[in-house]
C-alpha positions in Angstrom: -2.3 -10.4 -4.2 -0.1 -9.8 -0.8 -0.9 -11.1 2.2 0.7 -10.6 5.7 0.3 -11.6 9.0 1.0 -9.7 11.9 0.0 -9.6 15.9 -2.2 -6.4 17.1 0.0 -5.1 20.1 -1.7 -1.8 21.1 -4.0 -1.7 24.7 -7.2 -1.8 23.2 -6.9 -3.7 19.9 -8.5 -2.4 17.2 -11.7 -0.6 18.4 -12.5 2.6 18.0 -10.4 5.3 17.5 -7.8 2.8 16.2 -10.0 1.5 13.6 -10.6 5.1 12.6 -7.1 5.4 12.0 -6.8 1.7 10.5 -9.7 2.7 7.6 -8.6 6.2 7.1 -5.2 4.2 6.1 -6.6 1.4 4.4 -9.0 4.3 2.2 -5.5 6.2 0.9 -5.2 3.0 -1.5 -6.9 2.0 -4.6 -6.1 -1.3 -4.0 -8.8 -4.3 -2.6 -7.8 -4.5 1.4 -9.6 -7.1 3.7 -8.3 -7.9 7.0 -8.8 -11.4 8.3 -9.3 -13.0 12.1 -9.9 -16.3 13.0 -12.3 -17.7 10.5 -13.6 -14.1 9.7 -12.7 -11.5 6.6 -14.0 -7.9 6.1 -13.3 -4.9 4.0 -10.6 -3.0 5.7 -12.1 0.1 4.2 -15.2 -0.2 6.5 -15.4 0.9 10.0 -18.2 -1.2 10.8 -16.5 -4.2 8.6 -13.3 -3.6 10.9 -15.3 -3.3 14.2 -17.4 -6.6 13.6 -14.2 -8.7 14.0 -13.8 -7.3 17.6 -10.0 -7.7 17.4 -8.6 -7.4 20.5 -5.0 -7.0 21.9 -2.8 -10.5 20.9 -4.9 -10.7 18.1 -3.5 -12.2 15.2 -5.1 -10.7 11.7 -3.8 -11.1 8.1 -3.7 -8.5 5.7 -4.6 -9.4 2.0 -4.1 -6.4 -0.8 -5.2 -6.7 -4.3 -4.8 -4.2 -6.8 -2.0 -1.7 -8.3 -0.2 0.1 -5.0 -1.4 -3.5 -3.0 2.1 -3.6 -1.3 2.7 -0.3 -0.7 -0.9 -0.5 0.9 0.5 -3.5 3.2 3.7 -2.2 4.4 2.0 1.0 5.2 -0.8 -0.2 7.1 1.5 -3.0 8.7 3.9 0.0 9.9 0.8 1.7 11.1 -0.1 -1.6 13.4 3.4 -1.7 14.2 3.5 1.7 15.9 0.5 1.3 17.9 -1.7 3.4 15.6 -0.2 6.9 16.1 -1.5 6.9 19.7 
């Protein structure tokens, strides 16, 4: 398992269209993805998983990958948080 932790830096956090873009992402892996905030986890191949954590701009979420590509699925949707979701 890979974990990573990382600081949501885009306008609107991850709402939306961003989360679109997050679970589209997160659905190119075979792996097990669940993004953590706070005290909360869901399935970071589910829009409304994703939405329920209302993360929001200086959010800090962590990243956890389980399965055969589980870091390529990390880095890739770390770069994609990184770049403020292609927006």
């Amino acid at each position: 398992m890979i974990t990573k932790t990382i600081t949501i830096q885009n306008t609107v956090g991850l709402h939306a269209r961003p989360a679109t873009f997050f679970i589209q992402k997160a659905n190119s892996y075979k792996s097990s993805i669940w993004i953590e905030n706070s005290d909360r986890r869901a399935n970071a191949k589910s829009l409304l998983g994703v939405l329920s954590l209302g993360i929001s701009k200086g959010d800090t979420i962590t990243l956890l990958a389980d399965g055969e590509d589980e870091q390529d699925a990390v880095d890739g949707l770390v770069n994609l948080v990184l770049t403020g979701f292609n927006e």
